[in-house]
N, C-alpha and C positions, 0 to 999 in steps of 0.2 A: 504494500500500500504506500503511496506518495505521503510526500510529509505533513501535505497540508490536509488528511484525509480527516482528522480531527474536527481541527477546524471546518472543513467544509461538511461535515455530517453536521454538526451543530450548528452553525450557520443559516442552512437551508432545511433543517426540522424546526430552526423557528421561524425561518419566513412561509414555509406551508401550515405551520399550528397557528403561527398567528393570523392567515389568511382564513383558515377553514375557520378559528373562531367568528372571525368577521362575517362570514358565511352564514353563520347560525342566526344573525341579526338578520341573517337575507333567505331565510331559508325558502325555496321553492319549493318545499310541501307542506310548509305551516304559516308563516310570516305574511310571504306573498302572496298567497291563494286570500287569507284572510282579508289583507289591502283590498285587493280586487274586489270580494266581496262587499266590501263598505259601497264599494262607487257601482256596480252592475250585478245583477241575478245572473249574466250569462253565463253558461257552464263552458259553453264553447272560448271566452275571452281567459275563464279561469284556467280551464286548457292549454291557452294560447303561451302561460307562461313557461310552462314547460319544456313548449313548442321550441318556442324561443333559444330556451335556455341550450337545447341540444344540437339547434339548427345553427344555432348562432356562432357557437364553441365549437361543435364538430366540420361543419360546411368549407368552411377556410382555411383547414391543415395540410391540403393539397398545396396550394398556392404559397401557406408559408411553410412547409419542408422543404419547398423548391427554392427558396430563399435563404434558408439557415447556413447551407454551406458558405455562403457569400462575407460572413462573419467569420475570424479565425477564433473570438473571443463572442459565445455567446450572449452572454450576462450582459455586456456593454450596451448592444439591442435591448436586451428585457427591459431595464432598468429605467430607460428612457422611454420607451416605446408605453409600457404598464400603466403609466400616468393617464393614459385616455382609457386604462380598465377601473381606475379607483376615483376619479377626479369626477364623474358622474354623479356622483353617492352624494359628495358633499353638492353640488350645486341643485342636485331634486330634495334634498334635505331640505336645504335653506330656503327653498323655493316653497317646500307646504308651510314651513312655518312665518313666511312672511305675507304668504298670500292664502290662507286656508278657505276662504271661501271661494276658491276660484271654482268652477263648474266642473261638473265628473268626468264629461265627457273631456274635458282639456286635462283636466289629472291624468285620464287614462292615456289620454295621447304620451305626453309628457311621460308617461310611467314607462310605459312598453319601449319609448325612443331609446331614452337611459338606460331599459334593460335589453335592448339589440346593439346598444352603442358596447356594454360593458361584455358583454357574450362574443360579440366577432373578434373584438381587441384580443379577449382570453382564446380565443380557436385560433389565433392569428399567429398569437405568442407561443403556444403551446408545444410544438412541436422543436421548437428554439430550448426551452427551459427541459424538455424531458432529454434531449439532446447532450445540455449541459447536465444535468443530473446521472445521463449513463457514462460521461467523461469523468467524473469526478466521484461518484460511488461504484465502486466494482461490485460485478454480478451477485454474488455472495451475500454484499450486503444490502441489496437493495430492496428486499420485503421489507429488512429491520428499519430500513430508511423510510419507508413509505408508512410501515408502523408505527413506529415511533412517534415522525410526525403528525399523522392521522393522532395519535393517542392524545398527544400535548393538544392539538384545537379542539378532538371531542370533549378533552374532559372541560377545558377552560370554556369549548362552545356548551357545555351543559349549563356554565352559569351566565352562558353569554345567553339563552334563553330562557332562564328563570329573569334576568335583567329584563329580556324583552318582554314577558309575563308581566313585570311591574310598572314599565311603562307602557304599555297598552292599555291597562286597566287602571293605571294613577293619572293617565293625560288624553286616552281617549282616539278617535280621532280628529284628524290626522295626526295632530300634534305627538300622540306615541308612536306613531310611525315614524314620523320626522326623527326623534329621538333614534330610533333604530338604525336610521341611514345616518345620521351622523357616527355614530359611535362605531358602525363598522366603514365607515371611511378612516375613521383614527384607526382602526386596529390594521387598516390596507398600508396607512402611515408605516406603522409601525414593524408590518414583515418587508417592508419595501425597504428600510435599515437594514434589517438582515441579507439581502435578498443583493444591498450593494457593498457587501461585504466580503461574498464568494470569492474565493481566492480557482479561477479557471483556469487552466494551462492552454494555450494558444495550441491550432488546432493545426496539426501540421498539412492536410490536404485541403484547407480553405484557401475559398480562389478557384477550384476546381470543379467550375458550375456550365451543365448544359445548360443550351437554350428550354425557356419554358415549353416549346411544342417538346421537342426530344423528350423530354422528362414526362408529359402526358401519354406521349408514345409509349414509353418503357412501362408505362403503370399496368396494361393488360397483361402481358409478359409474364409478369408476379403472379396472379391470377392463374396463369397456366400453368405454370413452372413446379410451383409450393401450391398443392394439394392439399397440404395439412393446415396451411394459412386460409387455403380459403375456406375448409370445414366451418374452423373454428369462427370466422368470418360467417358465416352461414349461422352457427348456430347461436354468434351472440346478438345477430340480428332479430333471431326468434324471440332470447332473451327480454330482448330491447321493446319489443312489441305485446312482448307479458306486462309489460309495467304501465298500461294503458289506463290502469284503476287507481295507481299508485297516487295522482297528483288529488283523487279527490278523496282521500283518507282523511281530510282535514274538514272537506265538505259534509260529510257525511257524518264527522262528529258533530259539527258545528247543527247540523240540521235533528239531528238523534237528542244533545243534549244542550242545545242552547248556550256554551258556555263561557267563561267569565273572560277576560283576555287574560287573568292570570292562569286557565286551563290552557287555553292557547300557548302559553309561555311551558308549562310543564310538558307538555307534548312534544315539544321541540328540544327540550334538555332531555327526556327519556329518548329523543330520536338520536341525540348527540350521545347519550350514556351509549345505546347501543352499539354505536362505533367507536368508543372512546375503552369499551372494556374488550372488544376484542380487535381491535386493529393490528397491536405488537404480537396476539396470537396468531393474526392471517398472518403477517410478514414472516415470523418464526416458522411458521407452519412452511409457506411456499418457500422460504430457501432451501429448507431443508427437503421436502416432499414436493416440489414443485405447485407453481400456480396454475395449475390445470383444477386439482383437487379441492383447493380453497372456492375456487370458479364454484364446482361441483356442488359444494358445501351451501355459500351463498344462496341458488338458484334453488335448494332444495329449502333454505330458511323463507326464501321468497315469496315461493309458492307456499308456507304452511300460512304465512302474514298474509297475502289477497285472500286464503281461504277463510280466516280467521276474520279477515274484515268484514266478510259475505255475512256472519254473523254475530257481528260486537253492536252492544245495547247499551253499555256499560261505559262508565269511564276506565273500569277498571281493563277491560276487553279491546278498547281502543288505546289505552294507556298501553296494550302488550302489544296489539300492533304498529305502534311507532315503535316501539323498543327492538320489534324484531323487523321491523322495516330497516333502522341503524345497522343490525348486524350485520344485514345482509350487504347494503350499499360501503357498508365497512370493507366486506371481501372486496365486491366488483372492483372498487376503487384502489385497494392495496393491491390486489393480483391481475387485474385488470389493466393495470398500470403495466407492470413490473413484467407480464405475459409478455407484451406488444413486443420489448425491449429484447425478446429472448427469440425471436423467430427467423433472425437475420443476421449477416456480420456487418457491422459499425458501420460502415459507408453506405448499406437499404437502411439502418434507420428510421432517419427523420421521413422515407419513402413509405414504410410499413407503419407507421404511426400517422399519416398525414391519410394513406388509402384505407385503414383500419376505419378509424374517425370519419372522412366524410362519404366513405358505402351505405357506413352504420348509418350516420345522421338523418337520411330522409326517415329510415321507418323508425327512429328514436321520435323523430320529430311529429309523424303521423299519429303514433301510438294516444298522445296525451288530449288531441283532437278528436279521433275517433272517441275516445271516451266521453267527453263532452259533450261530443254530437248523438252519443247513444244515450248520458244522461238527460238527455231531453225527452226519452222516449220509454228507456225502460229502469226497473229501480236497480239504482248502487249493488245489492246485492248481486246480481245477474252480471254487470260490468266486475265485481270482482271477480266473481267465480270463472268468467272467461279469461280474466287472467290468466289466475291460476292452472287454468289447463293449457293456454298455450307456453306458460313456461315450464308446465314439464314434458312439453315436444322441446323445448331451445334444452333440455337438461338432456333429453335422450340423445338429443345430436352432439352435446357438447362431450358424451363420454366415448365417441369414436372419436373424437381426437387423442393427438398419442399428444405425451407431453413435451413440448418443441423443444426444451432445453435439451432431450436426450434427441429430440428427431434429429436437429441439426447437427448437435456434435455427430451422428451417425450420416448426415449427408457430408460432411467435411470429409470425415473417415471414408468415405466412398469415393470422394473427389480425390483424396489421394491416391488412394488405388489405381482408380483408372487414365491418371494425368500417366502419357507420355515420360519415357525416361530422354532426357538431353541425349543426343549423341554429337562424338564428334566429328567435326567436318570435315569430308571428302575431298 
């Protein structure tokens, strides 16, 4: 390990804990859906945030993996560029609470801008920052990495939603909203210190950029080539398309049991508990046992939360499906990460994380609409439970994939084999 490997673990497990806290003030299955409902009934707009959130992040990691190599130091881009992912927050902050009576309809405009502004910037960036993160944590340790940090925002995002709990319900609207986007702009402040602290090592084949057609061209290529990529491809699309009930977990308590926005607030620290107490276990788990199996885990907690919501009455019932909702989005997002990074040698990268991201994206982005537009017609219960069954078809697919860290080391070992020996010249 490089000498600054300390450092840089520490470094960037506080700029992602302290981001993911900041997140819990924003959270797109409690927070935000809530917002929305203040200003419209639509099921389909509550939806929409979802939409967003997937379409926004995922859709533009083509375009910017195609640009990462162009940087030899990537952090230098993050650092600067990020500023149009967190400087939102605070300008719609300051904006409900200096103008609160401004009409719904222009709130709403306003909201959704802010939140397609802050979503394409992060899909823009992301493939730059996962880039720098595979340069500077080696393979080995990169569950514990994505662990750890996951661990430190879950557990500090639990109290970043008991906070949001108490301003909701001490200031109301908008004014507790407001409070919420302020305070997770300071906390975007605050991992963006860490985040210009990364100590990167200059990347020795930057500068070494095709033109943007070429690199569209090569993208089918991968598709044909890697089998086991597109499986997996395939079946976290199915995944992706289970979670169609997931954004109105919140709706559905809120319509069942009326409640307080300090309920609000607790549902969103049970969703951060969930991820905050087994994050360091996914990480542990897929170094050692690979992130295929964690994936597996996940998808099975998944499916038991949309079945379990199909019938929760209770606070105590809904109180367990956001907790097992956490666990599960615990794995996806520590193994789910840390997968992508294992399917390829260091120069497809930023390629397999940019085609991973925007395949998935349309039916990521579909999935949260559909459900809205079926909430219109049939009850919550019905929309869970089709979840639930289509993600245990994205479970059956995902366990014929073989697990990529051993597939590829066994395609290198074949590549060896059948490479030509040098001879010499006649």
């Amino acid at each position: 390990m490089g000498r600054n490997f300390r450092w840089n673990f520490l470094a960037c497990s506080m700029d992602n804990g302290l981001f993911m806290t900041a997140l819990s003030m924003l959270s797109t299955t409690t927070i935000l859906p809530a917002f929305v409902m203040n200003l419209t009934p639509s099921y389909v707009l509550i939806g929409l945030i979802s939409t967003i959130s997937v379409a926004g992040w995922s859709l533009p990691q083509v375009l910017g993996a195609h640009y990462v190599a162009k940087f030899p130091v990537k952090k230098d881009m993050i650092v600067v560029v990020t500023a149009l992912e967190r400087s939102p927050w605070l300008v719609f902050g300051l904006f409900l609470m200096f103008f609160p009576s401004t009409g719904a309809n222009t709130i709403l405009a306003l909201f959704f801008l802010v939140f397609s502004i802050t979503a394409v910037v992060s899909g823009l960036l992301t493939p730059a920052w996962l880039e720098m993160i595979a340069k500077i944590i080696p393979t080995r340790w990169r569950g514990k990495f994505f662990g750890f940090s996951f661990f430190v925002g879950s557990v500090v995002g639990m109290f970043g939603g008991l906070l949001a709990g108490f301003l909701l319900e001490s200031h109301g609207f908008p004014y507790g909203f407001a409070y919420c986007f302020l305070v997770a702009f300071c906390l975007q402040v605050c991992s963006w210190v860490f985040l210009a602290v990364v100590r990167e090592p200059e990347d020795p084949v930057a500068g070494e950029v095709t033109s943007f057609r070429r690199y569209l061209a090569d993208l089918p290529s991968i598709l044909r080539s890697d089998r086991n990529f597109k499986l997996y491809l395939i079946s976290s699309i199915v995944l992706s398309l289970g979670a169609l009930g997931s954004p109105f977990y919140i709706v559905a308590a809120i319509s069942d049991l009326k409640p307080s926005g300090e309920l609000i607030g607790l549902f969103t620290a049970l969703l951060m508990g969930g991820q905050a107490f087994t994050s360091v276990l996914w990480g542990l788990l897929g170094d050692r046992h690979g992130h295929k199996k964690v994936l597996q885990l996940g998808a099975m907690i998944e499916l038991f939360a949309s079945a379990l919501a199909a019938f929760a009455s209770s606070t105590l019932t809904y109180g367990l499906v956001f907790l097992l909702s956490g666990v599960s989005l615990s794995a996806f997002t520590v193994s789910g990460i840390s997968i992508i990074l294992e399917f390829s040698a260091p120069e497809k990268r930023p390629i397999y994380v940019g085609l991973m991201n925007t395949l998935r994206s349309p039916f990521q982005a579909i999935a949260p609409l559909l459900g809205g537009a079926l909430a219109d017609t049939v009850p919550f219960r019905t929309i869970f439970l089709l979840g639930a069954t289509v993600v245990a078809i994205g479970l059956m697919l995902l366990l014929l994939v073989r697990e990529p860290r051993r597939a590829f080391a066994s395609k290198l070992e074949l590549d060896r084999m059948v490479k030509p020996k040098r001879t010499l010249p006649i």
